[in-house]
C-alpha positions in Angstrom: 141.7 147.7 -10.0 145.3 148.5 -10.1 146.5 149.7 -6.3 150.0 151.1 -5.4 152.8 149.4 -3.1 152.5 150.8 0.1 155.8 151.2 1.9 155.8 151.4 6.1 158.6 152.8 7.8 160.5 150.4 10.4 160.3 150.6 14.0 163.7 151.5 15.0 163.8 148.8 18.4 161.7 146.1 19.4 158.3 146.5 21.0 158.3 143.6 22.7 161.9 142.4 24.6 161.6 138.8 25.8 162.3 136.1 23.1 159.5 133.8 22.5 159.5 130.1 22.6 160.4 128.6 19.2 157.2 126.7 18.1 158.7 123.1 17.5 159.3 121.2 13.8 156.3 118.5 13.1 157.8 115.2 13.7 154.6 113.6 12.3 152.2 114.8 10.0 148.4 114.1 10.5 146.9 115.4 7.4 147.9 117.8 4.8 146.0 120.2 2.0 147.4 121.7 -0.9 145.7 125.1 -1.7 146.3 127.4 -5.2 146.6 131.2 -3.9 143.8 133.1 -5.3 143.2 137.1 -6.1 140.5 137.1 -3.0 143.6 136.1 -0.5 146.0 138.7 -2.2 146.2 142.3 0.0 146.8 145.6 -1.1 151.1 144.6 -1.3 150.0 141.6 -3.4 150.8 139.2 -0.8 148.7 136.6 1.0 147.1 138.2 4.0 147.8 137.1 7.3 144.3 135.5 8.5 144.6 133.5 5.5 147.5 131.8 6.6 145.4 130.5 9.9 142.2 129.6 7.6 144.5 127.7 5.9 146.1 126.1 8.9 142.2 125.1 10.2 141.6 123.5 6.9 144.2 120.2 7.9 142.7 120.0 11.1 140.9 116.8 11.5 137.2 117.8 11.7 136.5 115.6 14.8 138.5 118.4 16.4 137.0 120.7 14.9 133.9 120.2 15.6 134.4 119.3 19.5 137.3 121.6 20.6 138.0 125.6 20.8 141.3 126.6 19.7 142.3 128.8 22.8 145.7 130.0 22.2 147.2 130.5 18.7 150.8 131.3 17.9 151.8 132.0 14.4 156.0 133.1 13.4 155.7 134.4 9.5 158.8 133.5 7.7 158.2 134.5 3.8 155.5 136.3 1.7 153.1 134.3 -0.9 152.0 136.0 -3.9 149.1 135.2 -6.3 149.1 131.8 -8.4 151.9 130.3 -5.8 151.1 126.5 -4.5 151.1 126.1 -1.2 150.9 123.2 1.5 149.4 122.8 5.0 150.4 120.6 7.0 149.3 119.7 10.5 150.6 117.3 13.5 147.9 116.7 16.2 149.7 116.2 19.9 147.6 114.7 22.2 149.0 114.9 25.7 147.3 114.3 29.2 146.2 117.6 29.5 145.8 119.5 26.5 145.5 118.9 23.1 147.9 120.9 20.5 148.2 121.4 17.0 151.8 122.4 15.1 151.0 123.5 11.4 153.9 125.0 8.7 152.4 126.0 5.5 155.1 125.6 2.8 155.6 126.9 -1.1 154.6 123.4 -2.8 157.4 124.0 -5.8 160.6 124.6 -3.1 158.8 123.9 0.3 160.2 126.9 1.4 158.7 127.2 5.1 156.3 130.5 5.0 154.2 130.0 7.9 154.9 128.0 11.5 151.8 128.2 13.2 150.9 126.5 16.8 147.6 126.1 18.5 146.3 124.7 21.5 142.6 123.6 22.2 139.9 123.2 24.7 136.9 121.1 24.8 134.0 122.6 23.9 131.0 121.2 26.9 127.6 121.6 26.0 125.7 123.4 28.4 
């Protein structure tokens, strides 16, 4: 199936006016997966789309937080498009602080590690009831 490039016109201001935080550069990486971008991850612009960006981000999260914390707030600043056949990398830094547990995450073009994604979520405990 052969679809055509669909063009969007811009929005001539900003919707939102406050500047938002800059989500900070990993200073330590905790794990890191390497994924091949496939046709089922390619949108109608033949890009990657977006929620595959945070599936990807989830996937270098160690599974002991996974499986026993919520993410409750997730940030993600898109820098570059990923196309079809392009190597990627996800790499994540775990910050555990006193009171809340945070996860930083770029996802990079393997070849040029180009920065395409910064992504930042914090979690909650999950309490069984």
């Amino acid at each position: 199936v052969k679809f055509d490039r669909i063009s969007y016109d811009t929005y001539p201001k900003r919707v939102l006016e406050s500047e938002f935080e800059k989500i900070p550069d990993i200073t330590e990486v905790t794990d890191l997966k390497d994924f091949n971008v496939i046709y089922n991850e390619i949108d109608i612009n033949q890009h990657v789309n977006n929620p595959v960006y945070l599936i990807w981000a989830l996937e270098a999260v160690p599974y002991e937080i996974l499986s026993n914390y919520n993410p409750t707030e997730i940030e993600m600043s898109f820098k570059s498009n990923v196309c079809y056949g392009d190597k990627i990398s996800s790499i994540c830094q775990i910050i555990n602080n006193e009171n809340e547990l945070i996860s930083l995450h770029t996802i990079n073009q393997k070849t040029t590690d180009k920065e395409l994604v910064r992504i930042r979520m914090k979690w909650s405990e999950v309490h069984e009831t």
